[in-house]
PLY file of the C-alpha trace (Angstrom):
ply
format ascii 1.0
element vertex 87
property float x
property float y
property float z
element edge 86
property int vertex1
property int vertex2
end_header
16.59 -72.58 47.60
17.44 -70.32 44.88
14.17 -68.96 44.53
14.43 -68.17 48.69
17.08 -66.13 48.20
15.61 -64.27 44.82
12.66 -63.25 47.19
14.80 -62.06 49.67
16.78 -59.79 48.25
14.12 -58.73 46.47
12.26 -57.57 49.90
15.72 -56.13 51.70
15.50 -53.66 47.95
11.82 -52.70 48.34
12.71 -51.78 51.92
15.92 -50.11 51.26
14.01 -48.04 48.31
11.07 -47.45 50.91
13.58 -46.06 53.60
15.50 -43.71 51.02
12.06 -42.41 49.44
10.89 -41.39 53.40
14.66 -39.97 53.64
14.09 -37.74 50.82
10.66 -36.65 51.21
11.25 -35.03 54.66
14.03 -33.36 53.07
12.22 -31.68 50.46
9.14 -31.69 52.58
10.47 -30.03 56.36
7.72 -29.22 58.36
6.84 -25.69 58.77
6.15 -24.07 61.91
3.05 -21.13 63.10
4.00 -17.85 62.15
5.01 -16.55 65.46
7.55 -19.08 66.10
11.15 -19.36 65.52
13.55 -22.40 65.39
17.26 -21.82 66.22
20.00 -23.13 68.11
21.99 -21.19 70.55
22.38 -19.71 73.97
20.55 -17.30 75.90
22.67 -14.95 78.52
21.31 -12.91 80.99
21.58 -12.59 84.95
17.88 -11.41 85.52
15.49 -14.10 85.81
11.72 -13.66 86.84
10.26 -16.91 88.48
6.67 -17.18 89.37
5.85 -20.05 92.53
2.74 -21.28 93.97
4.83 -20.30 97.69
7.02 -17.93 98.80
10.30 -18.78 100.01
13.97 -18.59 99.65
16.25 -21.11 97.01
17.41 -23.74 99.34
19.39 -25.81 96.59
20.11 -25.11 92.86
20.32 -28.34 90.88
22.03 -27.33 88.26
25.61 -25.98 87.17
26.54 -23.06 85.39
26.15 -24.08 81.67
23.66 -27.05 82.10
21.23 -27.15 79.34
17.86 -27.13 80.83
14.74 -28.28 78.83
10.90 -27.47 79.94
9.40 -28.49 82.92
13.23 -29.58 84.97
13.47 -28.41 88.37
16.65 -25.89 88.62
15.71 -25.23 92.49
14.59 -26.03 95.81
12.94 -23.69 97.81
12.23 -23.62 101.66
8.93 -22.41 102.52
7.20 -22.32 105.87
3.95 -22.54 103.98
5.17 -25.79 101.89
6.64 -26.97 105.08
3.18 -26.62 106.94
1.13 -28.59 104.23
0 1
1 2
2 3
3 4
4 5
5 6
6 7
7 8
8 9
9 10
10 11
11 12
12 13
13 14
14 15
15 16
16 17
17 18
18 19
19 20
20 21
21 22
22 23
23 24
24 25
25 26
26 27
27 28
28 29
29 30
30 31
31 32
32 33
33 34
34 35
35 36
36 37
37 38
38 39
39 40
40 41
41 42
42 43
43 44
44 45
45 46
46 47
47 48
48 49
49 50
50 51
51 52
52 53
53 54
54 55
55 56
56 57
57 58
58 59
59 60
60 61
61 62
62 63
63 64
64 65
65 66
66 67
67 68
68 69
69 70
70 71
71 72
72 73
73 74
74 75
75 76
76 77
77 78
78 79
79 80
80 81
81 82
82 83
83 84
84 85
85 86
């Protein structure tokens, strides 16, 4: 029984010590990004915003608020087109 718990503890080190080492190597080791990109945190104001869609139409319904974060490829409108409508 005594031997159990030797090996035990023994294992819950190595994987403590396995855990810390992977800690500290992405910290000295951060991965690097291309040349013509930038990482940064922040926010981006403006009022002017040029959208490209496959039909023309008008915004029938924004779904999202003033000050919603927004990530890549999230629908912020609806838009009402007689060409959509037809298909």
């Amino acid at each position: 029984m005594q031997l159990i718990k030797k090996y035990w503890l023994a294992i819950v080190l190595l994987v403590l010590v396995a855990v810390a080492g992977v800690m500290i190597y992405t910290k000295l080791h951060p991965k690097e990004l291309p040349a013509n990109l930038v990482e940064g945190t922040g926010r981006i104001y403006g009022d002017l915003v040029n959208l490209n869609t496959k039909y023309p139409g008008r915004i029938a319904k924004l779904t999202v608020d003033y000050g919603t974060p927004v990530k890549k490829g999230m629908a912020v409108a609806v838009l009402k087109s007689r060409e959509q409508e037809a298909q």
